[in-house]
DRENDO-1510 file (C-alpha; in Angstrom, 1 decimal, always signed):
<recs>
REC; n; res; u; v; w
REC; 1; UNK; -0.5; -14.9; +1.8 .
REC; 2; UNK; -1.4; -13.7; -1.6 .
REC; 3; UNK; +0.0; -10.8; -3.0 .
REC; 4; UNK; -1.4; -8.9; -6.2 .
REC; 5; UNK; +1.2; -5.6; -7.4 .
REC; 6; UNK; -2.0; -3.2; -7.7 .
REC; 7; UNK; +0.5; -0.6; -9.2 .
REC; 8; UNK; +4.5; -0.5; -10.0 .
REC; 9; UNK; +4.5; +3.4; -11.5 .
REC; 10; UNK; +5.1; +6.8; -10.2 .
REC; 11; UNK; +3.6; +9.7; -9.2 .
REC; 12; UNK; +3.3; +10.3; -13.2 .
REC; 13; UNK; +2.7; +6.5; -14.0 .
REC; 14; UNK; +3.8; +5.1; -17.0 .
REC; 15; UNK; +3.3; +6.0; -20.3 .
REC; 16; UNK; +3.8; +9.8; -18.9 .
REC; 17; UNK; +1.8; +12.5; -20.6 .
REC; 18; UNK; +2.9; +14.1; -24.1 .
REC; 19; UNK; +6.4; +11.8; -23.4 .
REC; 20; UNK; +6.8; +9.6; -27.0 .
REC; 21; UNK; +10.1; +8.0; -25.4 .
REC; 22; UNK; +10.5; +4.3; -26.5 .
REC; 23; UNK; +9.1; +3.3; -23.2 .
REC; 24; UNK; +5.7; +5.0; -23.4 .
REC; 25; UNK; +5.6; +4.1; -26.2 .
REC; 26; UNK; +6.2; +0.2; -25.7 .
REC; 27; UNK; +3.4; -2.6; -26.5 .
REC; 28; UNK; +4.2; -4.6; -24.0 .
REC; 29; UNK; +2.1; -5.2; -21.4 .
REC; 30; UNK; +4.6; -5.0; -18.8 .
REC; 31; UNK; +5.4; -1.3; -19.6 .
REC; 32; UNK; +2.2; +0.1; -18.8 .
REC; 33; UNK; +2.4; +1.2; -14.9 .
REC; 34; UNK; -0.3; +2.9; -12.6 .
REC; 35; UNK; +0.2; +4.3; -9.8 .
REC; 36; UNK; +2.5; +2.2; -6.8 .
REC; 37; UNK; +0.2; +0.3; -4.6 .
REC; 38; UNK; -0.2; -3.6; -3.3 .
REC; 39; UNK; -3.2; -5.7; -2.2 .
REC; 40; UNK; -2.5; -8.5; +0.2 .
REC; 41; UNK; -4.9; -11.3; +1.1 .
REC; 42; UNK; -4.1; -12.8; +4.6 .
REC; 43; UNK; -5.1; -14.5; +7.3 .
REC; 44; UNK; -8.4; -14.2; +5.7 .
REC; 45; UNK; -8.5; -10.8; +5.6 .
REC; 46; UNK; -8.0; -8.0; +2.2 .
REC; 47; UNK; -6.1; -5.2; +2.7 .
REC; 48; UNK; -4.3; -3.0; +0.1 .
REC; 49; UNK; -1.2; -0.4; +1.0 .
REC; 50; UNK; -1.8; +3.1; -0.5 .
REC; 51; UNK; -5.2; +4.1; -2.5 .
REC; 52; UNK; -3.4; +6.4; -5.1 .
REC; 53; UNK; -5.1; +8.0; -8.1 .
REC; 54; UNK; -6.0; +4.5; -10.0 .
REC; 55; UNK; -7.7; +3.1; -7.3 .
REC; 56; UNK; -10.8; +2.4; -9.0 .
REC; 57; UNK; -9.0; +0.7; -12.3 .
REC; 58; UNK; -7.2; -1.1; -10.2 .
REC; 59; UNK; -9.5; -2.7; -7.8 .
REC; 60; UNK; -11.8; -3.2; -10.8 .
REC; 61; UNK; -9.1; -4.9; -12.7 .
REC; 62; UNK; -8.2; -7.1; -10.1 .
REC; 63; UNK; -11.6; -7.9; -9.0 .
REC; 64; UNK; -11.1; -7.3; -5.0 .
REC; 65; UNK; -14.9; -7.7; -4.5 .
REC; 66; UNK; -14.3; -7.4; -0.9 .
REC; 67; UNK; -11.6; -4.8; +1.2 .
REC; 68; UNK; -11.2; -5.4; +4.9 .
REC; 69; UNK; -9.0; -1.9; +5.4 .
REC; 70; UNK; -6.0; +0.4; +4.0 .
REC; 71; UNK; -3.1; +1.2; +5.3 .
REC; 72; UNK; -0.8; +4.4; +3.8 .
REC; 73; UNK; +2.6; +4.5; +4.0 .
REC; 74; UNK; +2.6; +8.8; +3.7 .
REC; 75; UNK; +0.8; +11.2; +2.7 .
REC; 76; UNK; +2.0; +12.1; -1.1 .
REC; 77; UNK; -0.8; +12.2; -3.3 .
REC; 78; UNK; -0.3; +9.6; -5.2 .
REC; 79; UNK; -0.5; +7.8; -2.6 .
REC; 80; UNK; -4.1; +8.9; -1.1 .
REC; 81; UNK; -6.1; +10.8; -4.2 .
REC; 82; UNK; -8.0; +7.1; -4.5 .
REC; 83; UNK; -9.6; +7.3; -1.1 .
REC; 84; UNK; -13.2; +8.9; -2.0 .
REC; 85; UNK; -14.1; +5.5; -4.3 .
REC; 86; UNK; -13.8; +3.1; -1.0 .
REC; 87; UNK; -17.7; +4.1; -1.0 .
REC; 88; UNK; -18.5; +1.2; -3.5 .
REC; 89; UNK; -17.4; -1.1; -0.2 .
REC; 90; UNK; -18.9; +1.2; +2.3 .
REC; 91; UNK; -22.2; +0.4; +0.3 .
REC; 92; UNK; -21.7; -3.4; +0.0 .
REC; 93; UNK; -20.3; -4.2; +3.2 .
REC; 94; UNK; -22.4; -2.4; +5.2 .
REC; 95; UNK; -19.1; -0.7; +7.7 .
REC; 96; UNK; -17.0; +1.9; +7.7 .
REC; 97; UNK; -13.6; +1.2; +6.0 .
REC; 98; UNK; -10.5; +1.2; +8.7 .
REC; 99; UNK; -7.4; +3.3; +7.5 .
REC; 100; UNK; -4.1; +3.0; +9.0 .
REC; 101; UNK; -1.6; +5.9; +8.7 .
REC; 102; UNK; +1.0; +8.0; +11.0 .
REC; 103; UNK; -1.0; +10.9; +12.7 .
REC; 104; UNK; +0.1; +13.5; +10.2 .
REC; 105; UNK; -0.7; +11.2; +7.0 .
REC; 106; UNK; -4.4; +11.1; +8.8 .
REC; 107; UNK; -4.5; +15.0; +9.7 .
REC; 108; UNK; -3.6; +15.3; +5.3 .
REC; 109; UNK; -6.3; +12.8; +4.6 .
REC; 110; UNK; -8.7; +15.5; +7.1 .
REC; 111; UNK; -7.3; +18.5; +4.9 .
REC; 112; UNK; -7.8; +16.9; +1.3 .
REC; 113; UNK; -10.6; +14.9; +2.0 .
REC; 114; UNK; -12.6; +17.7; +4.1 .
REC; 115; UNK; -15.9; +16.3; +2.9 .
REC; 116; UNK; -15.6; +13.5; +4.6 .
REC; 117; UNK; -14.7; +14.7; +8.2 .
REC; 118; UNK; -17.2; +17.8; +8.1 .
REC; 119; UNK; -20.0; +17.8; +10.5 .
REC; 120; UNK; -22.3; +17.8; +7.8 .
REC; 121; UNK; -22.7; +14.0; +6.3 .
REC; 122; UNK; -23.2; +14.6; +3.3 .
REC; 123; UNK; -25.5; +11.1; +2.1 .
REC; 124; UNK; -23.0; +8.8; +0.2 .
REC; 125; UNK; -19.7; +10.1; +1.3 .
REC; 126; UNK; -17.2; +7.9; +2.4 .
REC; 127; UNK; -17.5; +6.5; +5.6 .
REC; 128; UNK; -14.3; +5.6; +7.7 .
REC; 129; UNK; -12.8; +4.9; +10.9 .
REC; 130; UNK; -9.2; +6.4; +11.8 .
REC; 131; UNK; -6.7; +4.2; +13.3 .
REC; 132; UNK; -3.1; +5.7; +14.3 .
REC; 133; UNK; -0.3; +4.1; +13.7 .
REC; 134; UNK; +3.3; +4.8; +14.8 .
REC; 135; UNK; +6.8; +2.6; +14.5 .
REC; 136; UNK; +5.5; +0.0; +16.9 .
REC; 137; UNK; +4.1; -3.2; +16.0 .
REC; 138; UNK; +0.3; -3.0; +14.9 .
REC; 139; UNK; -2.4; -5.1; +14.0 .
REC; 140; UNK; -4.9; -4.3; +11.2 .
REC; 141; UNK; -8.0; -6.4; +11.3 .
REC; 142; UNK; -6.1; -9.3; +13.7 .
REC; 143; UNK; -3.0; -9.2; +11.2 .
REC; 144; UNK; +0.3; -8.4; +12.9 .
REC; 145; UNK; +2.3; -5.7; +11.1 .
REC; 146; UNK; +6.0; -4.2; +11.5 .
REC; 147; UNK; +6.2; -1.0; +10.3 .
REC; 148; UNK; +9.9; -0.1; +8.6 .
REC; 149; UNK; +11.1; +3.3; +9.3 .
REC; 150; UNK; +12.9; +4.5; +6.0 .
REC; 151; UNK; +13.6; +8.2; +4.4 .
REC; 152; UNK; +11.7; +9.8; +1.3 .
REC; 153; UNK; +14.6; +12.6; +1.2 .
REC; 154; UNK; +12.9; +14.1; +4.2 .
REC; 155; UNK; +9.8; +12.9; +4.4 .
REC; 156; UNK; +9.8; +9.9; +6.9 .
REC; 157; UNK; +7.5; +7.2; +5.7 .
REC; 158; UNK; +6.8; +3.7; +6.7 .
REC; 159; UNK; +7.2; +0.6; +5.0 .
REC; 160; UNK; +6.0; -2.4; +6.3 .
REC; 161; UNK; +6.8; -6.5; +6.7 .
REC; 162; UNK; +4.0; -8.7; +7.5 .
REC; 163; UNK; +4.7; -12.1; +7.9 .
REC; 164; UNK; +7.2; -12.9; +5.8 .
REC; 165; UNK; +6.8; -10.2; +3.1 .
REC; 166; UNK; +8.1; -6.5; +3.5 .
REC; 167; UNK; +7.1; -3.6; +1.1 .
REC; 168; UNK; +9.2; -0.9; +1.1 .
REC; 169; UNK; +8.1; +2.4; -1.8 .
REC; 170; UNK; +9.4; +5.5; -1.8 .
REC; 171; UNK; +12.5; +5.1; -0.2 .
REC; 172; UNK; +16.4; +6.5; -1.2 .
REC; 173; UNK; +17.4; +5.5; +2.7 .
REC; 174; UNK; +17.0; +2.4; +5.5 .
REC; 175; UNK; +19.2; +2.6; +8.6 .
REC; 176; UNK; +21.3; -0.2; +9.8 .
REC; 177; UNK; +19.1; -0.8; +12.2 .
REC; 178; UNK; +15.4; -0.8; +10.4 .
REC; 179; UNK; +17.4; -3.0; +7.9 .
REC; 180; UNK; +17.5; -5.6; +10.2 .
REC; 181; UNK; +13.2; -5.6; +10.6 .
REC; 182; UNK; +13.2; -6.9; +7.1 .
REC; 183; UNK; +16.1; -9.7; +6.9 .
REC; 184; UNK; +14.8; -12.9; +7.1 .
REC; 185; UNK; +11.4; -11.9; +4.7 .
REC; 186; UNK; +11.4; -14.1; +1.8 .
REC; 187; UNK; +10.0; -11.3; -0.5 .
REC; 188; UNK; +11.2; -8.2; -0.4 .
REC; 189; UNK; +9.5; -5.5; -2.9 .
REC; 190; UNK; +11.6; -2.3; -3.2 .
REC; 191; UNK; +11.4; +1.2; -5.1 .
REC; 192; UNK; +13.6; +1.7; -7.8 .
REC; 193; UNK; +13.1; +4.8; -9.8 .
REC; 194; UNK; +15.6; +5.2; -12.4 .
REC; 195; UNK; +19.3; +4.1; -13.4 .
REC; 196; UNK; +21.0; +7.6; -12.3 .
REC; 197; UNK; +20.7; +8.5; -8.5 .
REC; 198; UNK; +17.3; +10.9; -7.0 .
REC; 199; UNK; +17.4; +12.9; -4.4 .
REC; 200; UNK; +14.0; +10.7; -2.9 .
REC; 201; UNK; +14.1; +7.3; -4.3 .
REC; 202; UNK; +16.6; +4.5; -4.7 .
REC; 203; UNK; +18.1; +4.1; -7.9 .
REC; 204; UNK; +18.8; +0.7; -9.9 .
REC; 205; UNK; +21.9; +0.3; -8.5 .
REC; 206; UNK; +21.2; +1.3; -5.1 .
REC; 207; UNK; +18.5; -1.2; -4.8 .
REC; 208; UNK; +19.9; -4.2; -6.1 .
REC; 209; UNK; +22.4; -3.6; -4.0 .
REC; 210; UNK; +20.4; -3.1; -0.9 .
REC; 211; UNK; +18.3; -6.4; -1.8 .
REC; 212; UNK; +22.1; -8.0; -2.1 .
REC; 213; UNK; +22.6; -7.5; +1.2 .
REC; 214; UNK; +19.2; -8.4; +2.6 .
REC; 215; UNK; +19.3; -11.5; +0.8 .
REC; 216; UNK; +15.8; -12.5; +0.6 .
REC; 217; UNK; +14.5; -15.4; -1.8 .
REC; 218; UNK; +13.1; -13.4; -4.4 .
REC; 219; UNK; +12.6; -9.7; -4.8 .
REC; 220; UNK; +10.5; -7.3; -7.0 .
REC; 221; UNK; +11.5; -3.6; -8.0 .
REC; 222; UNK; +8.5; -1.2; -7.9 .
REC; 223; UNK; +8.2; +2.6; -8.1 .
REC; 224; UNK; +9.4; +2.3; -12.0 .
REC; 225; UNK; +9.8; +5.6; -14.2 .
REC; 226; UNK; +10.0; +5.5; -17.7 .
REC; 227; UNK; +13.5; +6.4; -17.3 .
REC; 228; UNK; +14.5; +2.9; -15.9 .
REC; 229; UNK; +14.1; +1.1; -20.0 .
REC; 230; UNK; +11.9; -1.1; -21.0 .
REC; 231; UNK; +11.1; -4.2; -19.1 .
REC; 232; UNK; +12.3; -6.9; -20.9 .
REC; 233; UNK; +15.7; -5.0; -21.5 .
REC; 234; UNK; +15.9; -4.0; -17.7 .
REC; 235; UNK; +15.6; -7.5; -17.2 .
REC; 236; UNK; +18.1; -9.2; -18.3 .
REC; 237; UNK; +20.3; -7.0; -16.3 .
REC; 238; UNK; +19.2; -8.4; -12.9 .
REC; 239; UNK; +20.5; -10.7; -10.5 .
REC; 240; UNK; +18.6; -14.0; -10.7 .
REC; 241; UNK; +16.0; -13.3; -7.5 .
REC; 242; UNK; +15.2; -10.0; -8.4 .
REC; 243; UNK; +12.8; -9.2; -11.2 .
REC; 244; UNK; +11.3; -6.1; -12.1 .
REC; 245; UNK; +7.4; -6.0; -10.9 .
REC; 246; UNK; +4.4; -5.0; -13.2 .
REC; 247; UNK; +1.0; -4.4; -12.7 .
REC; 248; UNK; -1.3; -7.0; -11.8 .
REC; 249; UNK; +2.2; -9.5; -10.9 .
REC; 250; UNK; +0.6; -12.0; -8.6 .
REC; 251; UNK; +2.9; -14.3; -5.9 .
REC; 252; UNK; +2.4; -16.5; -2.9 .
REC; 253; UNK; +4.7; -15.6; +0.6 .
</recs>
């Protein structure tokens, strides 16, 4: 399996607008973050996790010529605005595009995305097929996935191992007993929002020493505000098998 960080930012992403803190205003590559999302290519097969509001750069950056379905781990927008530019592959591929979601993160892609669901078809909307999801085992396009039950402060959302990779964003909580889906994975990537604790997201601390536990072989931090520091700083801080993801990071599972 190849794996391709599409996006390691926030809801904001990184630089944030009108912010002239050292991060945003950084040179380094590293420190420029869209919005979180993850393209996988496996078992022949190219599916990406979450279609936020860089979609299009991203795909375009990467050069994914070819996208087999989505799957959305909730319904924030940042998660979901990208979803009306998956007509470039409804045009090329000639098919509707699967999405994968929990049945309220679908009934919020009917709301936002009306257009698309109306009885009138509009010519060169975006064409898709709706696939429910739940916290049973799932396939998406013949690969096997195990969704993760973890907490967004409230909001329950999903993250999800397949194979020996789990991807966990937008998390500040994993019971004892969804923690035990992921051991075993020899990547883990994991949210980790600032040093000081959030009421929604893991924090530095909180992750590395979630990851200590789990113990997998190597491990990315993704969900990254400006307020974490700059990359190269934040790095030298870590534990030797975690790193801090950036956009367009690329690794084998």
């Amino acid at each position: 399996m190849r794996v391709t960080l599409l996006g390691t930012g926030t809801s904001q992403g990184v630089p944030v607008i009108g912010c002239s803190c050292e991060v945003c205003r950084s040179v380094d590559y590293r420190d420029k973050r869209l919005r979180v999302s993850v393209h996988m290519q496996v078992g022949g097969k190219s599916i990406i996790i979450d279609s936020g509001p860089d979609f299009r750069q991203q795909v375009l950056r990467e050069r994914i010529r070819t996208l087999d379905a989505i799957v959305f781990t909730h319904e924030h927008k940042d998660h979901t605005a990208g979803l009306d530019d998956i007509r470039a592959y409804n045009f090329s591929q000639h098919k509707d595009m699967p999405l994968y979601g929990e049945e309220r993160v679908l009934e919020q892609l009917k709301r936002e995305f009306a257009y698309i669901f109306s009885g009138i078809q509009y010519p060169g909307i975006p064409r898709v097929e709706l696939h429910p999801i739940t916290e049973e085992p799932f396939e998406v396009e013949g690969v096997p996935f195990i969704p993760i039950r973890v907490k967004h402060y409230k909001l329950p959302v999903l993250g999800f191992r397949v194979g020996d990779f789990t991807y966990i964003t937008d998390a500040n909580h994993i019971s004892e007993e969804e923690k035990e889906k992921v051991r075993g994975s020899k990547v883990v990537v994991l949210n980790a929002l600032r040093r000081e604790p959030h009421i929604s997201h893991f924090s530095l601390q909180e992750a590395v020493d979630l990851l200590e536990d789990l113990q997998p072989e190597k491990a990315y931090l993704t969900h990254i505000s400006h307020l974490l520091g700059q990359h190269r700083e934040v790095e030298l801080t870590l534990p030797d098998f975690i790193r801090l993801g950036y956009d367009g990071l690329q690794f084998e599972v």
